[in-house]
C-alpha positions in Angstrom: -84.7 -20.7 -32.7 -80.7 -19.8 -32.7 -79.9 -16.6 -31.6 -75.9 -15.5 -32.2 -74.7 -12.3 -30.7 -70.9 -11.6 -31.9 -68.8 -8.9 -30.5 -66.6 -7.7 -33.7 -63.3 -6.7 -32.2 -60.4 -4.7 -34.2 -58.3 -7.6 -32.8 -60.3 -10.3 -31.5 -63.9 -11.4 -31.9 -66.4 -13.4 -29.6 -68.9 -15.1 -30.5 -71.9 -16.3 -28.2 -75.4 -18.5 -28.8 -78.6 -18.3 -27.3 -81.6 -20.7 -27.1 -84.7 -20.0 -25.3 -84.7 -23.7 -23.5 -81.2 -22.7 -21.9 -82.0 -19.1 -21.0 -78.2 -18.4 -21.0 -75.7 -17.8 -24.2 -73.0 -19.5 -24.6 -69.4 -18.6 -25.7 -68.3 -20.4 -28.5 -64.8 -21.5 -29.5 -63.7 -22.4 -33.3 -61.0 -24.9 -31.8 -60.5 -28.0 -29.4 -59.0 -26.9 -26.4 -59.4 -23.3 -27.9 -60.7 -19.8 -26.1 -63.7 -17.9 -27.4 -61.4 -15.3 -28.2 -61.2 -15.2 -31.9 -58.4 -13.1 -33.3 -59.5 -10.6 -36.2 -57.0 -11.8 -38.9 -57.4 -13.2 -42.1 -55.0 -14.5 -44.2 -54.7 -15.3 -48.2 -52.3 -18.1 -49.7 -52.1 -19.7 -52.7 -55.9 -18.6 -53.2 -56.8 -20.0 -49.8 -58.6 -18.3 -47.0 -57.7 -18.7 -43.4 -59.6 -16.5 -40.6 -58.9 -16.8 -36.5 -56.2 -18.5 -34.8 -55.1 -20.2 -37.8 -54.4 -17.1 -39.8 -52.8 -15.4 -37.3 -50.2 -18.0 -36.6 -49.9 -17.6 -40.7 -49.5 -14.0 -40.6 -46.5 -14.6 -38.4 -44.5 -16.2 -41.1 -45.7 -12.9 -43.6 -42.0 -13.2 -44.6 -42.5 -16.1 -46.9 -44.3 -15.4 -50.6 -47.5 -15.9 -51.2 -48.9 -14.8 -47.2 -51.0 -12.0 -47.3 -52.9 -11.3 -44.1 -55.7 -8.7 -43.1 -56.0 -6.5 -39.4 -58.5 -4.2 -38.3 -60.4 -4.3 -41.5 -63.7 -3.7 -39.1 -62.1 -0.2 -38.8 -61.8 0.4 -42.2 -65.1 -0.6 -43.5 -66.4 3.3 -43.5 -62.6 4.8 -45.1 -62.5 6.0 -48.4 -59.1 7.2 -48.8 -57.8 4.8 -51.4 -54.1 5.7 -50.7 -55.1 5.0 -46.9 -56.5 1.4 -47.6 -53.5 0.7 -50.1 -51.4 1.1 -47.5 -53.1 -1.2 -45.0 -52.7 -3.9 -48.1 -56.3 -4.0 -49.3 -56.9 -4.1 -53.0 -60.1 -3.9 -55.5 -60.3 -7.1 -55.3 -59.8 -8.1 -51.7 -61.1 -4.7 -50.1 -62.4 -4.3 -46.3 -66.0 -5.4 -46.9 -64.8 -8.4 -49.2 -62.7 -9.4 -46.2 -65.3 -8.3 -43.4 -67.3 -10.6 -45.5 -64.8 -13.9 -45.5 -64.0 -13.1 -42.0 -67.6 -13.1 -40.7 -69.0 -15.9 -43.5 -66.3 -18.5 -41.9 -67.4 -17.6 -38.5 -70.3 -18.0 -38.2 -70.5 -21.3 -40.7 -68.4 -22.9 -38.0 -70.2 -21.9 -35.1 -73.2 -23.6 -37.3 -71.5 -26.8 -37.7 -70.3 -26.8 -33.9 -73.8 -26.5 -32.8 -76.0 -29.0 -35.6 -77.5 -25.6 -37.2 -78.1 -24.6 -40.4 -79.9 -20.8 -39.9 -79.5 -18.2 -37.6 -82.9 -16.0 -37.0 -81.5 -13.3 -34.9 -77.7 -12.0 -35.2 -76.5 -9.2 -33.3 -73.2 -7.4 -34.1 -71.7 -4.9 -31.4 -70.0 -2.3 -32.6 -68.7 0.9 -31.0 -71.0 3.8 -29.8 -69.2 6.3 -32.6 -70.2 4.2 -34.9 -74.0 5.8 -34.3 -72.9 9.4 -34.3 -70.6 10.4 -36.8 -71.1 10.5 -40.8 -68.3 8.9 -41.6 -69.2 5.7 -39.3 -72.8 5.4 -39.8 -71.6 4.4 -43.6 -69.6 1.5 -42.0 -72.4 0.7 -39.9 -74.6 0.5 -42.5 -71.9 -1.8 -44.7 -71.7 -4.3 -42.1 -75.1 -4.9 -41.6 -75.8 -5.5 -45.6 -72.8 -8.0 -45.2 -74.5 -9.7 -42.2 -77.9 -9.5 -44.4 -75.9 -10.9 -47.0 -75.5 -14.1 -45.9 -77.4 -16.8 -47.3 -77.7 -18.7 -43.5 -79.1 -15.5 -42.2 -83.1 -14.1 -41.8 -82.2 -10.7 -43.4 -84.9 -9.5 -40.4 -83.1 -10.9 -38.0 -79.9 -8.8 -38.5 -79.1 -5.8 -35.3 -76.2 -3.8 -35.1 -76.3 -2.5 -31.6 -74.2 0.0 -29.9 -71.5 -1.9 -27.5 -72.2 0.1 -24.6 -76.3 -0.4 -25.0 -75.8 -4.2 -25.3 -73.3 -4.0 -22.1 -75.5 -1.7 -20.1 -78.7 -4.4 -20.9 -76.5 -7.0 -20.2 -75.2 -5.7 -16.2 -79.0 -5.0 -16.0 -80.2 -8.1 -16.8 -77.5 -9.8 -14.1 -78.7 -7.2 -11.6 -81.8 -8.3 -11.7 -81.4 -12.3 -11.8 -79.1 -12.0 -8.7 -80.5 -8.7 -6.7 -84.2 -9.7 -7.4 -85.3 -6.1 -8.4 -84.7 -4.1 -11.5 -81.8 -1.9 -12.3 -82.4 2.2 -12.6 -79.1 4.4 -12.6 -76.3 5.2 -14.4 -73.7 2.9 -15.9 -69.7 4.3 -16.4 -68.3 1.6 -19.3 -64.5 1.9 -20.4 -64.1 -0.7 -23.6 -60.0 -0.5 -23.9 -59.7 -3.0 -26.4 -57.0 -3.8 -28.6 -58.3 -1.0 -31.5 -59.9 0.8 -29.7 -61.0 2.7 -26.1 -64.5 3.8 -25.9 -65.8 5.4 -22.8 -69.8 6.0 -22.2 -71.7 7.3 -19.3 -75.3 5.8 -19.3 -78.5 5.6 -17.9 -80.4 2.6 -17.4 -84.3 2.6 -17.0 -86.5 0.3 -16.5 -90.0 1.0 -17.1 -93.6 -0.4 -18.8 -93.7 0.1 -22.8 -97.0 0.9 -24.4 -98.3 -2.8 -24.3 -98.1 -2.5 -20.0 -95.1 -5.2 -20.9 -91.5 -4.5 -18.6 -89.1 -2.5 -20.9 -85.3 -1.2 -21.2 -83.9 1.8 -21.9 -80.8 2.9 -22.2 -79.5 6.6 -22.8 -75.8 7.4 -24.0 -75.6 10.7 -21.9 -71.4 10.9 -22.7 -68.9 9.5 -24.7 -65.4 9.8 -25.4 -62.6 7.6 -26.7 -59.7 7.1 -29.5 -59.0 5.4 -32.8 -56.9 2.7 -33.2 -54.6 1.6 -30.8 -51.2 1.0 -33.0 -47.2 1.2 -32.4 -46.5 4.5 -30.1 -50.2 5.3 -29.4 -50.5 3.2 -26.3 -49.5 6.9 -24.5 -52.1 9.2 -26.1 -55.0 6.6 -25.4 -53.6 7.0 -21.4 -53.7 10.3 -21.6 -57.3 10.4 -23.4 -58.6 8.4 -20.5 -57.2 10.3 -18.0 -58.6 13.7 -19.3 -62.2 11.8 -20.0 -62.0 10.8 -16.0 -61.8 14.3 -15.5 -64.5 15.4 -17.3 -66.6 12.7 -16.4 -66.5 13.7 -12.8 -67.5 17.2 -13.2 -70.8 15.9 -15.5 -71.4 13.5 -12.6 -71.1 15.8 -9.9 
């Protein structure tokens, strides 16, 4: 059974396996010698699709006809403002769920033929907590996982798209508990300051017995806070978001 967990970044993507006779995932990379840190870029030329490292070295030479690349199209998955999504160079034929599509198809078809697979069962996509609380995100949400579903390589089932800060807080708790020897019951601060965006969560971790007697998680968001994307003269006003969340976050603590 291959389970593939991916972290869908505005500017670079991971992407990890899992197998039950390891017990560990593993980052993968898409190139010899390469990091697992993907960039989010895709590229179009001549009819030819490029996604990662490849098509951001090709987006550097935008200059020269016939180069079109893609950016934080994960962010623009719930935007309906057509003038908006003209201006970010998508079209009606190459909008972002067609290139969310491309991007994630040629993923996750290499990480496939790096590991001898064919299927994935499980697939878990990470995406920002505001992506589970506002209108306007829950639609992008809900687009990416029909993409993920969409895929032929995929058990529709099998699809999750879980809230960053959950799958981190399950994740320290997990670790907690392999190296301390006891579980982990508390409360979790997470800053995410990516390259798109800065998502700050307070959380609380319990450990408890679900209604089978069997050891369960869960994980409350109590707080959260953050800002959009992180572009040219914004690097300021996510500072100064952070600062003020700090703030607050110390008088909810306290």
């Amino acid at each position: 059974m291959l389970c593939v967990g991916i972290d869908f970044g505005s500017t670079y993507t991971t992407v990890s396996i899992y197998r039950e006779e390891s017990g560990s995932p593993e980052a993968q990379t898409l190139s010899e010698g390469g990091t697992p840190f993907i960039p989010s870029v895709m590229t179009l030329s001549k009819g030819q699709i490029s996604v990662g490292r490849e098509a951001k070295m090709m987006s550097m030479m935008g200059h020269k006809k016939g180069i079109q690349s893609f950016r934080a199209f994960k962010m623009m998955l719930a935007e309906e403002n057509e003038e908006v999504l003209l201006d970010r160079g998508f079209s009606k034929e190459f909008t972002p769920e067609t290139v969310t599509e491309n991007f994630l198809e040629n993923v996750l078809k290499q990480v496939l033929h790096n590991v001898h697979e064919e299927r994935i069962d499980h697939l878990v996509v990470g995406v920002p907590e505001i992506w589970n609380s506002t209108l306007t995100t829950i639609d992008g949400r809900s687009r990416l996982r029909d993409i993920c579903r969409s895929f032929p390589f995929v058990e529709k089932n099998g699809v999750q798209i879980v809230s960053e800060p959950a799958a981190a807080s399950a994740f320290f708790a997990y670790n907690f508990r392999q190296m301390v020897g006891e579980n982990f019951n508390g409360k979790l601060l997470l800053v995410d300051y990516g390259g798109g965006t800065l998502d700050i969560t307070l959380n609380e971790v319990e450990v408890r017995p679900d209604k089978n007697g069997n050891e369960g998680m869960e994980i409350r968001i109590l707080y959260r806070t953050g800002a959009g994307e992180n572009e040219q003269r914004q690097i300021g006003k996510l500072l100064t978001h952070f600062t003020k969340a700090m703030k607050h976050l110390a008088v909810t603590v306290k």
